[in-house]
N, C-alpha and C positions, 0 to 999 in steps of 0.2 A: 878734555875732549868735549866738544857739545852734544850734546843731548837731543833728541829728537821722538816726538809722543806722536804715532799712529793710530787714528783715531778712525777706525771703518769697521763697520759689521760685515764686511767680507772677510772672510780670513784668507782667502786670496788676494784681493787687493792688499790685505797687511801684510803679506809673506812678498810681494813684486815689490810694493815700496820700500818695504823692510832693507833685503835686500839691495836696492838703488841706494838708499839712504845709508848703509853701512858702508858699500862701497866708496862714498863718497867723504868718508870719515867721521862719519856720526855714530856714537851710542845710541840703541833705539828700546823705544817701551813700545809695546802695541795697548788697544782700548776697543771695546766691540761695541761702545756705544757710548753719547755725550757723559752720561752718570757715569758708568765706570771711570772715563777719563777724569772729570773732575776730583774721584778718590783721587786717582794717581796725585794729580797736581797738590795736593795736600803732602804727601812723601817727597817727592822732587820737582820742584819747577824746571820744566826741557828748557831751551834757547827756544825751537822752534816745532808746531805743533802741525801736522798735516793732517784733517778734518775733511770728513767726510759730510754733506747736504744730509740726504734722508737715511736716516738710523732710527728702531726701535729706542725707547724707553727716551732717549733725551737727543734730537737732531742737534746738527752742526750750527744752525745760528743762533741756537738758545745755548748750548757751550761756550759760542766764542763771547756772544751777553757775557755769557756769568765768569768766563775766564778773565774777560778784563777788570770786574769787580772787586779780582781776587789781589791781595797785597804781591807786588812785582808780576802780576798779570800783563799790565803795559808794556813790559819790557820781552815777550813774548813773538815770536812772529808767527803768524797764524797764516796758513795757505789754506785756502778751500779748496780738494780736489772733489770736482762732480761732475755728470755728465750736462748737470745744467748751464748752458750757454747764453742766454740771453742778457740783455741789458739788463732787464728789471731783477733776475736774479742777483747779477754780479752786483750792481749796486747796493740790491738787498747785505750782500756777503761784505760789502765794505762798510756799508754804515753797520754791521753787527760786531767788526773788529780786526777783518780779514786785509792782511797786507799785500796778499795775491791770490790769485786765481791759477788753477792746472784743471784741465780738460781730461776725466777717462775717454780713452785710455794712454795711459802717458809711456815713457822713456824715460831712458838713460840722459838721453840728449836735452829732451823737454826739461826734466828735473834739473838738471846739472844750470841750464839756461837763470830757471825760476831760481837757483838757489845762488846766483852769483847776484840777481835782480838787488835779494836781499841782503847781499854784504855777507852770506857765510864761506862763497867761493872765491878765489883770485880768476 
């Protein structure tokens, strides 16, 4: 089953995506912020990691940095979910590691779209 790392200091956002994401047949870990996530990824590398922009103690594009650092980090697919929309960010999120983008507040639909993007949906 693939694996899937929820990475947001809301713990509402991690309980909606949680949810979408199990629905959709993923194992899920949740993360309240970039540092915890990176322990996780020492225990289990997921398939695929949904990251949140502004978190205390370590944000989303200093994670996704140091996720791809990490031995089989490349192989990772990293979504940035935030409500930041603009060019410069989204660019920012792709030159940090990020292989898509999802806009709060998202869907069933939105998600299911983004995750077939990625080759984990038919």
């Amino acid at each position: 089953m693939k694996r899937c790392l929820i990475v947001d200091d809301s713990r509402v956002i991690r309980r909606v995506a949680s949810k979408i994401i199990q629905d959709m047949g993923f194992d899920v870990d949740e993360a309240e912020n970039g540092r915890k996530a990176l322990n996780a990824l020492t225990i289990r590398m997921p398939d695929l990691v949904l990251v949140d922009w502004e978190m205390p103690v370590m944000d989303g594009i200093t994670f996704a940095k140091e996720l791809r650092k990490l031995p089989g980090g490349n192989k990772v697919a990293v979504m940035f979910c935030t409500v930041e929309n603009d060019a410069a960010h989204i660019k920012q999120a792709l030159e940090a590691g990020a292989d898509e983008y999802i806009m709060k507040p998202f869907d069933s639909e939105i998600m299911r779209s983004k995750l077939t993007l990625l080759g984990f949906l038919g």
